[in-house]
Structure formats: structure tokens, C-alpha cells
C-alpha positions, 0 to 999 in steps of 0.5 A: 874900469867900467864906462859910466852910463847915464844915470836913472833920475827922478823929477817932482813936479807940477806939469801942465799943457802950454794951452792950460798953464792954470791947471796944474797937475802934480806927477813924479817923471821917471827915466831908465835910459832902457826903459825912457820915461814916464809921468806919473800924475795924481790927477789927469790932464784928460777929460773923461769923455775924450781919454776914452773915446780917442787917444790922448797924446800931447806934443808938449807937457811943461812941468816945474821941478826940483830938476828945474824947468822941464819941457815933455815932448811926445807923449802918450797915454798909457793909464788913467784911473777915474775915481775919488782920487784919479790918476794917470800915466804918460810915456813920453819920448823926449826929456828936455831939462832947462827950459820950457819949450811952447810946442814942437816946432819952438824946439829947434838948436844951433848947436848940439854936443855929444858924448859916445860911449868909446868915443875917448878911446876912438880919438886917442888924444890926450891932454895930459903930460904923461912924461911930467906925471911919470917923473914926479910919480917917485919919492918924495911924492911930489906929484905934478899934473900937466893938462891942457885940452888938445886942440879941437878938430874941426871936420867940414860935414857941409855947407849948413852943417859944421862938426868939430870933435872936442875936448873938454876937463872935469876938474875937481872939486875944491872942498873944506877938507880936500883929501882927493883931486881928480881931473879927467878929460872927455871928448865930444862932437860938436854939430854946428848949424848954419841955421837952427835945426829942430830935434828931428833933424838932430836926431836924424844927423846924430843916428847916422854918425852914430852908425858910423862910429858904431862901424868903426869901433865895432861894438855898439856905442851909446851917447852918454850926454846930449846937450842942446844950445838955443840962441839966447840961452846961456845954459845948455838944455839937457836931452834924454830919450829911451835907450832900449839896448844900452847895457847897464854895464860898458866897457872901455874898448881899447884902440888897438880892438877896433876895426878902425880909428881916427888915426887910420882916416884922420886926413879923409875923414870928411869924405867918409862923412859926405860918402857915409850922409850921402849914401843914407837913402840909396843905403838905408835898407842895408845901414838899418839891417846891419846896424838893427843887427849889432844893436839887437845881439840877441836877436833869433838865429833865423832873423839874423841870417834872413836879415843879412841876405835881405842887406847882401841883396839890398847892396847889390840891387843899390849899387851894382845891378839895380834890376830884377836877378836872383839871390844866388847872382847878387851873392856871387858877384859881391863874393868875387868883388871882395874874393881876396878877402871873402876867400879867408873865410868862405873856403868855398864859394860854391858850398857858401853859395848853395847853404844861402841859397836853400837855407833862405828859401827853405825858411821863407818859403815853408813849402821849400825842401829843407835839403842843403839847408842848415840849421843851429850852429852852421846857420849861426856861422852861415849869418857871420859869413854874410855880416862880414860880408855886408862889412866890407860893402859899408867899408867900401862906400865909406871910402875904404878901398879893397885892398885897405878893408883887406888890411883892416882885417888882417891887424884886428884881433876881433875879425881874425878870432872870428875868421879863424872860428868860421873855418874851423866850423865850415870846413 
């Protein structure tokens, strides 16, 4: 069974700009999670004059719509029509639904709920009574459901920031002519501000754990709903933002797939958090290549392998030797640090070390000799030998130690399938 994604929607409207609430405009605002959205008008909030002489970007756009109140946040001109009847178009970068918001610095939160994709399956808890269900599913058919959300785990992320992973029920719909009862149950992380924070900020904090979670289940994740709680407000505002790479169909990744889950860190997860948020700027070269890389697979051969070199030597140069040394250096120091490992797929450090070495000058410096460099396939497994390798640093820094990472390795399916493929092709 397929993950449900976020699902494309539409908003009629009048929109206007908070300076000018009396000139409203009628639009239609689109989103695609893949694409983000657009508004689409029949009019134009821009003078002529100023559309094309500057850039006309409004921070903030409030429409009122059959979705209800909708506040527009970074917005771009993207097309303007002059004529008998004119028209325009705005991209625009954040969908807030369910309240209007007078400027960007007004859009600030105390709380912040998110739902991943695969988050359900990295947790694994349930609230459900398997044994009550399994013993009334049996004639005469009386069937009993038993349900009670797990407790909420809290988790200390800092002193202005409390998180907390949640359970909540969809319970069913009680119709006229009830012929089906559904419940399920979904998990969130709660993010808890000691004092509000603007979207950024939330953004911000949400990437990194994101990255995080993404590192642990070993396949991109995606939030699937984003709600944002203003003091004062009883209903949450909804959030929507573009989603480049999420893929229209999801599918659940079941526990025993994933690198590592909640069960294996649930007594120090905490302290992988503070390690993971504290590293973000030493690190960020090394998170933004890594993960740039997981969430773009279609990324060309070449970009992939110079990308995991500039990450190995980014690593080194942030926490082992921060001065000037070659490329072959760094690369050979990482590769002894994590040998007990590394060793079961790089059957030879030498050769490994001589591929990277000419095949990274060759290709950024085209005047290189192409000798000992490769290419096709064996750059292919050359860039997962390096990504393996920037795995285990990130583990590393994370909390894990060697000898845990070793053990990681060793019981996923996944790992093992790909250390099996880079022996058979480089030996």
C-alpha cells in the first residue's frame, strides 16, 4: 500500500496587497507539491510603469477563498498581460491557509506539528490491541477494535526548543448509512518554542531533522502536512511549500530496511539531536552535499562522484586536519579511520585511492591525463564507495561509534546488497 502524499489543490479568490485591501483582484492559486504554487489573476496588482521597469515581488499577498483566509508569502512576478483584459501571474513560495498574516515578520509560531513520510514505520509503536483484534477476527465475526494512542515521547532538543513525537487517530466517519469504520493512527513531531519563532527559523530546524530522519531510514522523506499554531488562534494554520523531488507515488519502507530506527537510539536520541544541530555549521558542506545527493538520484554520474569528494575532503578538513593537504591524504586517513568497515567494500585501498585521485583531477581539470581515471559504470560504483564512506562520518558525528556503524551495516539488507554489488564490479 502506497503512502498518501499531499494532494494538488485549488483556491478561487479575491487577493489583494495588505497596503491595499480595497483593490482586490480575482485569481485562481494552484499548488503541485512538485511544482509549488502559482496565482493566477485577472487583473494585475502592478503598475505598468513599475512591472517593467523593476521586479515586482510582494512579501505578502492575502486572498479570500473557498479554502477560507489565505495568506501568500514570497511572491515573484512571473507574467503580465496588458490590454483590454489584462492578466498576471505570481509564483509564490509559501501557502499559509487559515489566516491572514499583515507582513513576514507577523508570521511567527509557538508550535509547529510535522508528519514525514516513513515516520509511522521509523517509530513503530502502536496503539492498537493486535491480540483483541486477532481473537475477534473469527466467526461469528464479531469484530473488536482496541485503540489508544501511545504515549508521547518527549525528547529535550534545547533550552528555547522542546520536541516531542506524537500520536494522534483519524477516527471514522459516522454516516447515515454507515457501511465501513476506518481508524488509523499517525505520527508527528512536535516542535515547541519557548518563545515564537518565524517561519525561517522553523524551516530551518525542521531541514535539519529532516536530514537527520533521511539518514536513518535511508530513503528520502517528505513532510506530508505542516501545521503551524499562533498564540491565540484555536485552529492551526496549514503550510504548504514546493516540493521539487517528491515522487507522486511513496512507499512505505518497512523497519527492518532502514539503516537505523527509533528502537536502536531511543535511550541517546537527544544527544544525536544536540550533536546532529550542533554540527549543522562546522558540517554544512558535507550535510548539503550528502543530502543534495539522496534527494536529487538522477543526478549526472560526474556530479555525483565530484560531489562525494568535495564532501570526503570537506569531513576531514572540519574535523580531522583543518589545513592545507591533498586530496589523496584526507582520503586515506578517512579510509583507515573507518578500514574495519571500508575494507568490506574497497578491496583495495591502493587502487581505491589511485581511481579517486585521477579521476577527480581528470574531470575538473581537463588538461589532466584521463590515465587511471574511470568512467561509466566503475565511476558509478567509485561515487557509492565515497557515499558509503561519507555515511559513516555523518553516523560518526551523529553518536554512533565505529564499532555501532560496523553493526549497522552488517544487519541491513540494503547496505549488504550494495557492498556485495561493489566487490563483484571492483574486483
Amino acid at each position: 500500500m502506497s503512502i498518501e502524499t499531499v494532494e494538488p489543490f485549488k483556491c478561487k479568490g479575491q487577493w489583494w496587497l495588505p497596503e491595499k485591501p480595497e483593490e482586490r483582484v480575482s485569481g485562481i492559486l494552484t499548488y503541485v507539491p512538485q511544482d509549488g504554487a502559482l496565482l493566477e489573476l485577472i487583473g494585475s496588482f502592478a503598475d505598468s510603469v513599475v512591472a517593467f521597469t523593476s521586479s515586482f515581488a510582494p512579501e505578502i499577498v492575502l486572498g479570500e477563498s473557498d479554502h477560507g483566509l489565505v495568506t501568500l508569502h514570497d511572491c515573484t512576478l512571473t507574467q503580465l498581460t496588458l490590454g483590454s483584459t489584462s492578466s498576471s501571474s505570481l509564483k509564490v513560495r509559501n501557502v499559509l491557509l487559515g489566516h491572514h498574516f499583515a507582513s513576514e515578520s507577523h508570521i511567527r509560531f509557538e508550535k509547529i506539528y510535522v508528519r514525514y513520510s516513513n515516520l509511522d514505520e521509523w517509530i513503530n509503536r502502536s496503539g492498537f490491541d493486535k491480540k483483541v483484534l486477532f481473537e475477534s477476527m473469527q466467526p461469528p465475526w464479531k469484530v473488536t477494535v482496541v485503540y489508544q494512542p501511545p504515549q508521547a515521547i518527549e525528547i529535550a532538543l534545547g533550552a528555547d526548543c522542546e520536541m516531542s513525537l506524537e500520536f494522534q487517530p483519524k477516527l471514522p466517519e459516522l454516516k447515515f448509512v454507515l457501511k465501513e469504520a476506518y481508524i488509523a493512527q499517525e505520527s508527528y513531531v512536535k516542535l515547541a518554542f519557548a518563545n515564537q519563532r518565524n517561519l525561517r527559523d522553523c524551516y530551518e530546524t525542521l531541514f535539519h531533522l529532516r536530514n537527520l530522519l533521511t539518514l536513518a531510514i535511508a530513503v528520502p522523506i517528505y513532510p506530508l502536512e505542516l501545521r503551524g499554531h499562533v498564540e491565540g488562534l484555536k485552529e492551526p494554520i496549514k503550510i504548504f511549500f514546493e516540493q521539487q523531488y517528491m515522487q507522486e507515488d511513496l512507499e512505505p519502507l518497512l523497519p527492518p530496511k532502514m539503516l537505523f530506527k527509533f528502537d536502536d537510539v531511543e535511550g541517546k536520541f537527544d544527544l544525536f539531536l544536540k550533536n546532529w544541530y550542533s554540527k549543522r555549521i562546522s558540517l554544512k558542506t558535507v550535510y548539503e552535499l550528502y543530502f543534495g545527493l539522496t534527494y536529487n538520484p538522477h543526478m549526472y554520474v560526474d556530479d555525483r562522484f565530484l560531489n562525494m569528494c568535495r564532501a570526503v575532503e570537506a569531513y576531514h578538513k572540519a574535523v580531522i586536519y583543518s589545513k592545507r593537504r591533498d586530496l589523496r591524504k584526507r582520503l586515506s586517513e578517512i579510509v583507515d579511520l573507518y578500514w574495519s568497515i571500508a575494507s568490506t567494500f574497497i578491496p583495495d585501498k591502493s587502487t581505491f585511492l589511485s581511481i579517486v585521485v585521477h579521476t577527480r583531477n581528470h574531470l575538473t581539470h581537463s588538461g589532466k591525463a584521463k590515465k587511471n581515471a574511470v568512467s561509466g559504470d566503475a565511476l558509478f560504483f567509485a561515487a557509492e564507495q565515497l557515499r558509503l564512506l561519507v555515511e559513516m562520518c555523518l553516523l560518526k558525528e551523529a553518536g554512533f561509534t565505529v564499532d555501532e556503524i560496523q553493526g549497522l551495516f552488517a544487519k541491513n539488507d540494503r547496505h549488504q546488497q550494495l557492498i556485495k554489488l561493489l566487490l563483484e564490479e571492483t574486483t
